[in-house]
C-alpha positions in Angstrom: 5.3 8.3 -10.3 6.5 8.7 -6.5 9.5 7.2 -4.9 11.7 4.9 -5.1 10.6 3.1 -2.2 7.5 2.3 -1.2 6.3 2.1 2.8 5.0 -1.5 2.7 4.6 -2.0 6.5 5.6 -1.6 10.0 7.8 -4.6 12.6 5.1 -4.9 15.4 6.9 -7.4 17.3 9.5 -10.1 17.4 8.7 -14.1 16.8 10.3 -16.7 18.3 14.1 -16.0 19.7 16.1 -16.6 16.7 15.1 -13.5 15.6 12.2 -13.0 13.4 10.1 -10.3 13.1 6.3 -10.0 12.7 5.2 -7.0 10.0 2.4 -5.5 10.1 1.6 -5.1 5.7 0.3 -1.8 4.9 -0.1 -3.4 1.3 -2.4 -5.4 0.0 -1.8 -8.4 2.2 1.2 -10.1 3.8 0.9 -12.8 1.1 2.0 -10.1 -1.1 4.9 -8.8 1.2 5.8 -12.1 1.0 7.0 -12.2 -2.4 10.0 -9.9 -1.7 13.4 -11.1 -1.2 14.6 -8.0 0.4 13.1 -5.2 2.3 14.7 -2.2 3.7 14.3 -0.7 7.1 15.8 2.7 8.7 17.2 3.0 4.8 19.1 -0.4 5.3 18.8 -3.0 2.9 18.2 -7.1 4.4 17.6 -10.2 2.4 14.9 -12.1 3.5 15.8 -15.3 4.3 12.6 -17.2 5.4 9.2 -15.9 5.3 5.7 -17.2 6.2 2.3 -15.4 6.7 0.5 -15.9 10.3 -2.4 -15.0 10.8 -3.0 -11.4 8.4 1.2 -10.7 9.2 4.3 -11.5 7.8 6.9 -13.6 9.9 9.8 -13.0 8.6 13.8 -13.9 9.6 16.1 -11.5 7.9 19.8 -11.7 7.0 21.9 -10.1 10.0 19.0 -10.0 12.6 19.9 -13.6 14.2 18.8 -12.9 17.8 16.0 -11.7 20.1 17.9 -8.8 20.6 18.3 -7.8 17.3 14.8 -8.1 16.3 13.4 -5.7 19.3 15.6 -3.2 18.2 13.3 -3.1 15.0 10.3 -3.2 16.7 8.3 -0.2 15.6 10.7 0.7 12.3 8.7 1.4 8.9 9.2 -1.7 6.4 10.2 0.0 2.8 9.8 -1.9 -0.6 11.8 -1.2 -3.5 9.0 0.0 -6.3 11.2 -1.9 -9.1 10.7 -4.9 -7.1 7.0 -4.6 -7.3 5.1 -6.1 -10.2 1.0 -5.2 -10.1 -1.3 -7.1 -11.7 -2.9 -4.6 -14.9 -5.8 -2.5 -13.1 -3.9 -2.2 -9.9 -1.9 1.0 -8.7 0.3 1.9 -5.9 -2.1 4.0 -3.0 1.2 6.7 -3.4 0.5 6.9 -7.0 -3.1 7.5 -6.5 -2.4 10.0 -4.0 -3.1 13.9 -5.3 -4.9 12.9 -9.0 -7.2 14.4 -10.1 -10.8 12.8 -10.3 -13.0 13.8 -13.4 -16.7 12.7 -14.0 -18.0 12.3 -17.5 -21.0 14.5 -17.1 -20.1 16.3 -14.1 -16.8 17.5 -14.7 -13.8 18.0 -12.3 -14.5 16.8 -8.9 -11.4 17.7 -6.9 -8.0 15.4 -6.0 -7.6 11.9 -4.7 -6.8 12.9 -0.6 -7.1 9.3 0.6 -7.3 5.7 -0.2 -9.5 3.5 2.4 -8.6 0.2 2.5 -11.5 -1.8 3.3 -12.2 -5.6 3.0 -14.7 -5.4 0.1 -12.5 -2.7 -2.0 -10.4 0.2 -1.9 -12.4 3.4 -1.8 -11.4 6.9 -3.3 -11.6 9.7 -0.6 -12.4 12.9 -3.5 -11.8 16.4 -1.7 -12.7 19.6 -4.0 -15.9 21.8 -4.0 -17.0 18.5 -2.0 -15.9 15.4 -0.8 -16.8 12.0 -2.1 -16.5 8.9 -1.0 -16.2 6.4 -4.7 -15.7 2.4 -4.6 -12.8 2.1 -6.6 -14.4 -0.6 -8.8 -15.4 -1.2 -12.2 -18.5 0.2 -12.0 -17.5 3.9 -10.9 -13.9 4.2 -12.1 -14.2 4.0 -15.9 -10.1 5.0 -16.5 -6.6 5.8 -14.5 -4.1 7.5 -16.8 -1.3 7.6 -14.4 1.1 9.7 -16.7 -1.8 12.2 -16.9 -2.8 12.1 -13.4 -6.2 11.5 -14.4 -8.6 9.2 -12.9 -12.3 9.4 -14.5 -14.9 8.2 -12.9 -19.0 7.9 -13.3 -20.6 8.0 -10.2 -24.4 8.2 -9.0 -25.8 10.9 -7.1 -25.4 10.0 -2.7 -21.6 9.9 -3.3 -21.1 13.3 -2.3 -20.6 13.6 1.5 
């Protein structure tokens, strides 16, 4: 497993003048993000204290960030998670987990390591760099198994994946 923390997002601006701060999720949505009480930024921990979700961001207002002021001098910092703060729902993984597998086919064999995650709006698909690179839908239908102790990830994929 990776780190302790997790990078969850980035502060893309301020909200409002009492000090809230709009995150930009690099998870799976700000509804998500939203589910944390605390979040840690620069390697500092703050409690959330109120949190909504506008428009695909998080708006949040944050224990010892009251002003304007404050919440500029955020602007732009990396929004951490704690990973034993983060409960998945069975079938999903972290994208830093996934990150350096390896990807085996059932009839085809190794196919190289896990360089990327895409996150698009239909699912999450597998960047595979080896011999080639392929490019596999990370649903049912392709990925038959991830053993995360092992490192594993197996997969069944159809011939056009290859790019």
């Amino acid at each position: 497993m990776g780190a302790e923390m997790l990078e969850a997002g980035r502060i893309v601006n301020t909200h409002g003048v009492r000090g809230m701060v709009k995150i930009e999720p690099w998870c799976d949505s700000a509804e998500f993000l939203k589910g944390f009480k605390r979040l840690y930024i620069g390697g500092e921990r703050y409690d959330v204290l109120a949190a909504s979700v506008h428009k695909g961001h998080l708006l949040a207002s944050l224990d010892g960030v009251g002003t304007l002021e404050d919440a500029i001098r955020l602007k732009g910092k990396v929004v951490s998670i704690a990973r034993a703060d983060a409960k998945l729902p069975k079938g999903r993984f972290f994208i830093a987990d996934l990150i350096g597998m390896e990807v085996r086919d059932l009839s085809r064999g190794t196919l190289g390591k896990v360089v990327e995650v895409m996150t698009l709006p239909a699912n999450n698909v597998y960047v595979v760099r080896g011999e080639k690179e392929y490019m596999i839908p990370a649903v049912d239908e392709f990925i038959r198994s991830t053993d995360l102790e092992n490192r594993v990830i197996t997969v069944e994929i159809i011939d056009g994946m290859e790019v």
